[in-house]
C-alpha positions in Angstrom: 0.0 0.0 0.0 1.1 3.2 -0.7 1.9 5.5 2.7 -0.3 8.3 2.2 -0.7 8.9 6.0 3.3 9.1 5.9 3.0 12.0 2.9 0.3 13.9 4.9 2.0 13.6 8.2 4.7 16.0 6.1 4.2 17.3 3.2 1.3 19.5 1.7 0.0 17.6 -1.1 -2.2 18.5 -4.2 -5.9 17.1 -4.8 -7.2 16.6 -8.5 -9.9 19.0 -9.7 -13.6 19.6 -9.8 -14.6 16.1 -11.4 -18.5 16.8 -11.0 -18.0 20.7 -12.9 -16.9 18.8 -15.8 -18.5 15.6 -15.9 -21.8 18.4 -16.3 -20.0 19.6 -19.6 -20.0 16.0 -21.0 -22.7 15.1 -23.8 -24.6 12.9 -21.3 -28.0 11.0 -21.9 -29.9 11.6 -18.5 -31.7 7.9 -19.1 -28.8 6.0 -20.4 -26.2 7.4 -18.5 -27.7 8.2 -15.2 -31.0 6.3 -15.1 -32.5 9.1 -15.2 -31.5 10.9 -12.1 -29.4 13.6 -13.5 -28.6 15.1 -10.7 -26.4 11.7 -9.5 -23.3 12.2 -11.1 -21.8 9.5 -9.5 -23.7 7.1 -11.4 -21.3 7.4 -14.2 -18.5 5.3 -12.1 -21.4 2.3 -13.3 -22.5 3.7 -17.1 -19.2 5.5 -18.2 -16.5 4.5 -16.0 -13.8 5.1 -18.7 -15.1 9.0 -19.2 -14.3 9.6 -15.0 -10.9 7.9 -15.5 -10.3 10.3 -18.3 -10.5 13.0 -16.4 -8.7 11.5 -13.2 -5.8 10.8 -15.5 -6.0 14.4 -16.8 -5.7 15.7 -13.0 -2.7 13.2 -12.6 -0.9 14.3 -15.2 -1.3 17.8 -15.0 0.5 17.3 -11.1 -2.2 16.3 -8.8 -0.6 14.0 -5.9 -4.4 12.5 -4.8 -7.4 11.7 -6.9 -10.3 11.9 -4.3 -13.3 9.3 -5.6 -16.1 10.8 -7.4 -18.2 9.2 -4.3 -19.9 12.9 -2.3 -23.6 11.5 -3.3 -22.3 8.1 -3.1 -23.9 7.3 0.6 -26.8 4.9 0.4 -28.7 7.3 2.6 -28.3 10.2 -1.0 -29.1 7.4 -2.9 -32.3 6.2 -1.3 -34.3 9.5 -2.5 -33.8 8.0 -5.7 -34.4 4.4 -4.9 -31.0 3.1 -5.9 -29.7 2.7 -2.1 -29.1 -1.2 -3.4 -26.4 0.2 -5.5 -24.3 2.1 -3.2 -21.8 -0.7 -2.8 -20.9 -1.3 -6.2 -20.5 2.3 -6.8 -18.3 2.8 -4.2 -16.5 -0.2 -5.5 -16.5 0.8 -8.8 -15.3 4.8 -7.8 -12.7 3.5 -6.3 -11.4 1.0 -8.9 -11.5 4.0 -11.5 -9.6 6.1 -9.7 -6.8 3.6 -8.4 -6.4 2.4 -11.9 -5.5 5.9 -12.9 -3.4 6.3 -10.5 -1.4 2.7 -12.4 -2.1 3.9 -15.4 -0.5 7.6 -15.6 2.9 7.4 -14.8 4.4 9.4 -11.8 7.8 9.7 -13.0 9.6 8.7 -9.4 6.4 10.4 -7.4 3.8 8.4 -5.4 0.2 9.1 -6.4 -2.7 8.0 -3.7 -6.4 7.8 -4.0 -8.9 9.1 -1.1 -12.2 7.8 -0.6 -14.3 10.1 -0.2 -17.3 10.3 2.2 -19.4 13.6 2.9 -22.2 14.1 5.4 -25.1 15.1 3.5 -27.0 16.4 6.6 -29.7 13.4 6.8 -32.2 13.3 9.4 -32.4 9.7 10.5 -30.8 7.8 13.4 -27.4 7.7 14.6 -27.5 4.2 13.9 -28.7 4.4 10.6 -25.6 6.9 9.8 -23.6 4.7 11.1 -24.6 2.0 9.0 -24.8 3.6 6.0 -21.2 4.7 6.4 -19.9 1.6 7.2 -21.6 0.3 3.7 -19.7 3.0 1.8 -16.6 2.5 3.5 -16.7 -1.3 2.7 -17.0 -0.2 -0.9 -14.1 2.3 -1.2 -11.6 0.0 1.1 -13.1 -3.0 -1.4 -11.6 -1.1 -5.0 -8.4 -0.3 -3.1 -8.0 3.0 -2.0 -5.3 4.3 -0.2 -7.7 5.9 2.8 -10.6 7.3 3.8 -11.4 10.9 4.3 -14.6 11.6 6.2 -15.5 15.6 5.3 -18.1 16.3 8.2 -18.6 20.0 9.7 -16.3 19.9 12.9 -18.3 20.9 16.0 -21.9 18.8 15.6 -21.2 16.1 16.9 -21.7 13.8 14.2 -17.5 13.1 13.8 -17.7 10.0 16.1 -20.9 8.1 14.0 -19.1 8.7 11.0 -15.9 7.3 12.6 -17.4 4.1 14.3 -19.2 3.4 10.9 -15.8 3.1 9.1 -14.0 1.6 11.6 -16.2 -1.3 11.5 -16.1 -1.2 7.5 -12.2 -1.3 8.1 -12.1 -4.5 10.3 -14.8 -6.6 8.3 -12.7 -5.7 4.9 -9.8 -6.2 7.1 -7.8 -3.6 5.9 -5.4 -1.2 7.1 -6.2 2.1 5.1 -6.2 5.5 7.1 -9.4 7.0 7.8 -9.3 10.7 8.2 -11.0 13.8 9.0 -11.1 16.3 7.3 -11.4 20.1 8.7 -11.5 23.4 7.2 -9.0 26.1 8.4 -11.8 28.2 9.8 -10.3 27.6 13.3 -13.5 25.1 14.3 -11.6 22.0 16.1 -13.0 18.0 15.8 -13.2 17.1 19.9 -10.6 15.5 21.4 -13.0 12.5 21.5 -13.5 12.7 17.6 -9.6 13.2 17.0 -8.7 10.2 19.1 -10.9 7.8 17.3 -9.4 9.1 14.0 -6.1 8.6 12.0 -5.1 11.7 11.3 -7.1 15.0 10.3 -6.5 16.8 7.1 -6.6 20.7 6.8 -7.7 20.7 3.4 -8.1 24.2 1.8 -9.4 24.8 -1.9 -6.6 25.5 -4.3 -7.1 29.0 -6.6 -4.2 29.7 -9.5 -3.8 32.9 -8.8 -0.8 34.9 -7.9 0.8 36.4 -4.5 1.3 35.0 -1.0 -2.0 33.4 -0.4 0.0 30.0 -1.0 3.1 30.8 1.9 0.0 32.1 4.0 -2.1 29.4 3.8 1.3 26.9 4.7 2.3 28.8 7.5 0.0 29.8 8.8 -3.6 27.9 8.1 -1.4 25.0 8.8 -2.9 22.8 5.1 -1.9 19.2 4.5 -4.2 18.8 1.7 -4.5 21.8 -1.2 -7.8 21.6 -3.5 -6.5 21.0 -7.3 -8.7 23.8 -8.6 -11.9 23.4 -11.2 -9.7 22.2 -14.4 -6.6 20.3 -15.1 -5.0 23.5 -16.2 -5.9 25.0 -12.6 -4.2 21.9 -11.4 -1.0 22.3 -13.9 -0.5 26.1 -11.7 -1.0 25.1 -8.6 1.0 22.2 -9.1 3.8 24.9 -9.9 3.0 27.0 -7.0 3.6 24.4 -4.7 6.9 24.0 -6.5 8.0 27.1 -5.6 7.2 27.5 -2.4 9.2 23.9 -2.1 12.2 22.9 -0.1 13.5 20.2 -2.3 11.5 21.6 -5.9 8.6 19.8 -5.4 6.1 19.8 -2.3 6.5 22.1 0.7 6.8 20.5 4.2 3.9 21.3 6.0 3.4 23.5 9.1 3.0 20.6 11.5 6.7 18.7 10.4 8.1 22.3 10.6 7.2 22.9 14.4 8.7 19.1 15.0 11.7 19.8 13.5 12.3 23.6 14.6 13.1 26.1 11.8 13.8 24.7 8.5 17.1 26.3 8.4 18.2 24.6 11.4 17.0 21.1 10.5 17.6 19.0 7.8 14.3 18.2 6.0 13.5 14.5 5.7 13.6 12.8 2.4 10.7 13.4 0.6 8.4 10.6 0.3 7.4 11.9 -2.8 10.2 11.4 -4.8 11.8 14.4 -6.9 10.7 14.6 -10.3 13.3 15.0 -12.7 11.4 16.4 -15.7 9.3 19.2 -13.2 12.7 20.3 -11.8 13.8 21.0 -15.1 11.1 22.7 -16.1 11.1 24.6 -12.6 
């Protein structure tokens, strides 16, 4: 397995794109495609599972270190409005598979590429339990088609973390993986509980990625404190940021992040640990 709690424990690292923004500018037929729910993009991991690795690919090779699954309405809990709850394994499963097989497919030239599953709380208004439950079933799916972890993106502060967290713990054990699961939090300053934080992995400070120019970038590093930089809305958007990063970079490639900076003391007085995202020969030259 690749170590993508290893990367995130140091390095900021850059997420693919907006997948759903441009899956919407595909020529898509809403009965053939998406059984006529057209609002359920992520039916297209089923009905055109080459088009969403497409576009992964185009993220990867245009410098995105992690492809997040195209998996937000992917609960079975979304998915029962529609009345397609049965499917929510298999599309998890399937979301998964796409994006890990991009990750094999495009190659990283010496860097390590990972793949997040991604689960978002949609709000419902049902049961703890049934939360619970309905994470764990989406969990199983993502852990199932081999992604690297899980990254549960729930509003810190409601007290919904730990559900969410017990739910794919128990998905862990019964696939009897060994994935990561995550939280993810904003950089709003709103903190997980120490309760939530403890039954996690890790949490990611994930912060939406803009190509645009000035100190936003060192800003956002220093002091926001990101491990996890949003790869914009297009692969071009991707392709800048990708270069920002660069810049702001210690060895050329991927800054270390705020937390390995306060463990090791100023970075001029501490010799930076080998990246675990190896240097890339062909982005240094063109650096």
């Amino acid at each position: 397995m690749r170590c993508l709690h290893d990367a995130l424990d140091s390095r900021v690292l850059l997420t693919d794109g907006s997948l759903a923004r441009r899956l919407r500018q595909q020529d898509l037929d809403v009965d053939r495609d998406l059984w006529g729910a057209e609002d359920c993009l992520e039916l297209l991991n089923l009905t055109c599972a080459g088009l969403v690795r497409d576009l992964h690919e185009a993220y990867l090779r245009a410098g995105a270190d992690v492809l997040r699954t195209h998996t937000l309405d992917a609960s079975p809990l979304s998915l029962d409005a529609i009345g397609l709850a049965d499917h929510a394994f298999y599309l998890n499963h399937a979301a998964a598979q796409i994006a890990s097989e991009a990750v094999d497919a495009v190659p990283g030239r010496g860097r390590r590429r990972f793949v997040l599953g991604l689960v978002r709380d949609q709000g419902w208004d049902t049961t703890p339990k049934e939360i619970e439950r309905a994470v764990s079933l989406q969990v199983e799916g993502l852990l199932s088609g081999g992604v690297d972890g899980i990254v549960l993106d729930i509003t810190p502060g409601v007290g919904r973390a730990p559900m969410f967290l017990n739910g794919a713990a128990r998905a862990r054990a019964t696939v009897g993986a060994r994935a990561p699961i995550f939280l993810q939090g904003g950089v709003d300053g709103t903190a997980f509980s120490d309760h939530a934080r403890a039954l996690a992995d890790g949490v990611i400070f994930y912060r939406p990625g803009a190509p645009s120019r000035g100190r936003w970038l060192r800003r956002a590093i220093d002091e926001e404190g990101i491990s996890l930089l949003g790869g914009g809305d297009t692969p071009e958007d991707t392709a800048e940021l990708d270069r920002l990063l660069r810049l702001e970079a210690e060895d050329s490639l991927r800054p270390l992040n705020a937390a390995l900076r306060a463990r090791l003391g100023t970075v001029e007085e501490s010799e930076p640990p080998s990246s675990l995202i190896r240097p890339d020969p062909l982005l240094a030259e063109l650096s």
